[in-house]
C-alpha positions as CSV (number, residue, x, y, z in Angstrom):
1,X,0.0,0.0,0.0
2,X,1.0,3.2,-0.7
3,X,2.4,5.3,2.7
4,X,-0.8,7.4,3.0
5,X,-3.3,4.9,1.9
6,X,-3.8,5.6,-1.3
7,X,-3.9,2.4,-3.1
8,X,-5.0,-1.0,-2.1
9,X,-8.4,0.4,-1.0
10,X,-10.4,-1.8,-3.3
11,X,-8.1,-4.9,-3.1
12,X,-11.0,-6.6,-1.4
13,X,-14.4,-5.9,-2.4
14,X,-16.9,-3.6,-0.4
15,X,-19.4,-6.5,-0.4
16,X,-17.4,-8.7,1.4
17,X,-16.9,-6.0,4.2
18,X,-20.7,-5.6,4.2
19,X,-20.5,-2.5,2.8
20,X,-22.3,-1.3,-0.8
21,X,-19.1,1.1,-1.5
22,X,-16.1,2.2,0.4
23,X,-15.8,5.4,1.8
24,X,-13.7,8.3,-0.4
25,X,-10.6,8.6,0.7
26,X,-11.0,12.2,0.8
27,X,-13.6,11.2,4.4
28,X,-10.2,10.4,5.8
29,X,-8.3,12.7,7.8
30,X,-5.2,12.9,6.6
31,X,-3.9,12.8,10.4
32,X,-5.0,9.2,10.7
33,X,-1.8,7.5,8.1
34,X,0.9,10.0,10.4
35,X,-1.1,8.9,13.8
36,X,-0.6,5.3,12.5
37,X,3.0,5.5,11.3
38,X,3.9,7.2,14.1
39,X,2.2,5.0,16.7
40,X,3.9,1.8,15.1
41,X,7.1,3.5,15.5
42,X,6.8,4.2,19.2
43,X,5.6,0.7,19.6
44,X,7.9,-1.8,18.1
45,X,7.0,-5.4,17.7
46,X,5.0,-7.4,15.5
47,X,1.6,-8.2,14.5
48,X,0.3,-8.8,18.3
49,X,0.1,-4.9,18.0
50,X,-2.7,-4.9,15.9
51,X,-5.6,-5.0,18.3
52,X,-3.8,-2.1,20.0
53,X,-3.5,-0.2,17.0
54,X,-7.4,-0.7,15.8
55,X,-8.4,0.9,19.3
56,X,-6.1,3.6,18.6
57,X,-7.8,4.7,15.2
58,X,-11.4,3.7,16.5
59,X,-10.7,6.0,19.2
60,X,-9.7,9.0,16.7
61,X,-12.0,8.4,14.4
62,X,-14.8,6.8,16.0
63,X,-15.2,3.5,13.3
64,X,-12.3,1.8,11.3
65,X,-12.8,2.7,7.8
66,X,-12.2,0.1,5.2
67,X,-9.5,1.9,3.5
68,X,-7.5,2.3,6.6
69,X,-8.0,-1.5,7.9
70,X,-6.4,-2.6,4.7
71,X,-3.5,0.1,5.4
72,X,-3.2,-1.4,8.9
73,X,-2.9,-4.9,7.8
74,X,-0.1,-3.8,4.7
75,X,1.4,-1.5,7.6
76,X,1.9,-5.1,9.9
77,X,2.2,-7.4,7.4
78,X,-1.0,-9.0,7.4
79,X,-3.6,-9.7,4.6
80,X,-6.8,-7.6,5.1
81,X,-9.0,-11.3,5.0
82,X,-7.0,-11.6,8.4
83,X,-7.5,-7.9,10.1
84,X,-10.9,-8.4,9.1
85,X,-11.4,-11.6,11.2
86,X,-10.3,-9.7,14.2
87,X,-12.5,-7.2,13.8
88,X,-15.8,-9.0,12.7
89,X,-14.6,-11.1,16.3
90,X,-14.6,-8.5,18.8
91,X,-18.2,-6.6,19.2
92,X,-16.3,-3.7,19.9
93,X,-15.1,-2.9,16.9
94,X,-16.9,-1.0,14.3
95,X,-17.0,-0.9,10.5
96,X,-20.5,1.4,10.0
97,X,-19.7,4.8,10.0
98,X,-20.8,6.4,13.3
99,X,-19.7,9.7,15.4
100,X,-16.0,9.9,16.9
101,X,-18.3,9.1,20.2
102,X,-21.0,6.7,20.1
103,X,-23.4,8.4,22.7
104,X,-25.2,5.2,24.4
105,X,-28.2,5.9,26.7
106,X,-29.4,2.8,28.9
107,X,-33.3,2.5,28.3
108,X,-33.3,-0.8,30.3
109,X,-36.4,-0.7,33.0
110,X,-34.3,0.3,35.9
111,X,-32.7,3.2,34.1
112,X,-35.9,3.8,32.0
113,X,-37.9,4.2,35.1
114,X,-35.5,6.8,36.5
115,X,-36.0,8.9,33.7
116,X,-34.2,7.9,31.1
117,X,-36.5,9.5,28.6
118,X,-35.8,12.7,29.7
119,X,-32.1,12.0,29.6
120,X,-32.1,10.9,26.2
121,X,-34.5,14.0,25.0
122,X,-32.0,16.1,26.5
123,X,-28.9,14.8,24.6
124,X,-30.8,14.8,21.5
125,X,-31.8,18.8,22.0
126,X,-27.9,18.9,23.0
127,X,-26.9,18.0,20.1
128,X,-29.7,18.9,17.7
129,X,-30.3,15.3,16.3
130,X,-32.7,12.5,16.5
131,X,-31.4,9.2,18.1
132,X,-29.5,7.2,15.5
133,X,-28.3,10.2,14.1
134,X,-24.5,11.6,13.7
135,X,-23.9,15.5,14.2
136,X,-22.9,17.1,11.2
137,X,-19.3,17.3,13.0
138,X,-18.5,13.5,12.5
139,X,-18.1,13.6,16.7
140,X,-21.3,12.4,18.1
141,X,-24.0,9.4,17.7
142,X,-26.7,9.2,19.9
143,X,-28.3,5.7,20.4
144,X,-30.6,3.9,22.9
145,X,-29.8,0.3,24.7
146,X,-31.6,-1.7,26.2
147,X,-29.3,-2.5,29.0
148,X,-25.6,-2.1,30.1
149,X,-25.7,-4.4,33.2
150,X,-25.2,-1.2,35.6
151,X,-28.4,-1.2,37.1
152,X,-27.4,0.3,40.2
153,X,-26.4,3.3,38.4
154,X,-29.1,4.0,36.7
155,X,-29.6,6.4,34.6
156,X,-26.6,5.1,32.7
157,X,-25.1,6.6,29.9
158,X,-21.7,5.3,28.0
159,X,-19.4,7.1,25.7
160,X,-16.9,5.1,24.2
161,X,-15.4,3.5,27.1
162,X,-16.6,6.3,29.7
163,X,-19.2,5.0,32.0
164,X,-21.9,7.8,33.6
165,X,-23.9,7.1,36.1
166,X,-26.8,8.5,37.9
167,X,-27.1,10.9,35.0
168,X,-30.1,13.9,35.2
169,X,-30.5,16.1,32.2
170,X,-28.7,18.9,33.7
171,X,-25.7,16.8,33.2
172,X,-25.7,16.4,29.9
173,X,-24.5,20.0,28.5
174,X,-21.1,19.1,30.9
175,X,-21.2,15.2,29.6
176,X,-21.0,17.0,25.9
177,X,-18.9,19.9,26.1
178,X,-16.2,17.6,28.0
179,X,-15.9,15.6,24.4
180,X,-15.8,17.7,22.9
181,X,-12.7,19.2,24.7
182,X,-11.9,15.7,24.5
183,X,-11.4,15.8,21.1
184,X,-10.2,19.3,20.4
185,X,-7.0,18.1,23.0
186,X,-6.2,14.7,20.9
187,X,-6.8,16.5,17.6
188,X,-4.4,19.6,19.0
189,X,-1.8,17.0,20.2
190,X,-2.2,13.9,17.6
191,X,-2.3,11.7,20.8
192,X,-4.3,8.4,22.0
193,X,-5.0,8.4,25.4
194,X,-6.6,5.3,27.1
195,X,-10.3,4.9,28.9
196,X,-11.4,5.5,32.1
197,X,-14.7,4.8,34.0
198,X,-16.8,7.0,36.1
199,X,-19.7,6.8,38.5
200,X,-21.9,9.2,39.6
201,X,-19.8,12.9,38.4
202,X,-18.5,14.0,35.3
């Protein structure tokens, strides 16, 4: 592949991925090849680095485009049949194009009951989208589940790998605006920070 993934993107085709087309190039930030390149460099080794690596570029971009899979498996010597497999494994991977974060509001009974609804209304008027929906930024999708198994916490909310609990709808403007700083701070410093979990603040 070529060293900003400009080629190979239709070695394997779009139907096999589950996809009708691939994604233009052009939807790509440019960022994404460096943040790989560089990432491999500061991390030596061999394939085993590839489940790393596909958190790192879900985490920036918020799916893994085909296009960049296929640069990923060239980049580590693999086939793309073979990063695929990893991916289609693990449940949290993504391949359909959703928001950098995936906005996941728990309408299981226990959350449901303690108002939910509202909490979901309010992310949705937050963001000025319907649930399912991306913003037009690329940054946020709002969805509904039916249960994260954090009962006692409910209202629960996930984003990404940030767990919220006991969430009102006067949290939601902070829950938002902290992404969103979130993001600005990786895009500002091309970095990859890990996860974290959190309760009942944030």
């Amino acid at each position: 592949m070529s060293e900003r993934g400009e080629a190979h993107a239709t070695i394997v085709p779009p139907d096999y991925w589950g996809a009708e087309e691939l994604p233009d190039l052009a939807e790509i930030p440019a960022q994404t090849w460096e943040a790989i390149d560089r990432w491999l460099a500061e991390h030596p080794g061999g394939r085993e680095r590839l489940i790393p690596l596909l958190h790192v570029v879900q985490r920036r971009l918020g799916w893994l485009p085909f296009p960049v899979l296929e640069y990923v498996a060239d980049r580590l010597g693999m086939s793309p049949v073979e990063v695929h497999g990893v991916v289609s494994f693990y449940h949290f991977f993504r391949t359909d194009k959703k928001g950098r974060f995936n906005i996941k509001v728990c309408m299981g009974t226990a959350c449901y009951v303690r108002g939910a609804g509202r909490v979901i209304e309010a992310f949705a008027d937050e963001l000025g989208v319907e649930v399912g929906d991306t913003t037009e930024d690329g940054l946020f999708t709002l969805e509904e589940v039916r249960c994260v198994g954090a009962c006692g916490l409910a209202p629960v909310v996930v984003v990404n790998d940030h767990v919220y609990g006991n969430v009102d709808p006067r949290r939601v403007r902070r829950i938002v605006k902290r992404h969103r700083r979130e993001a600005e701070v990786e895009t500002e410093a091309a970095g990859d920070g890990g996860g974290t979990a959190e309760g009942g603040k944030g």
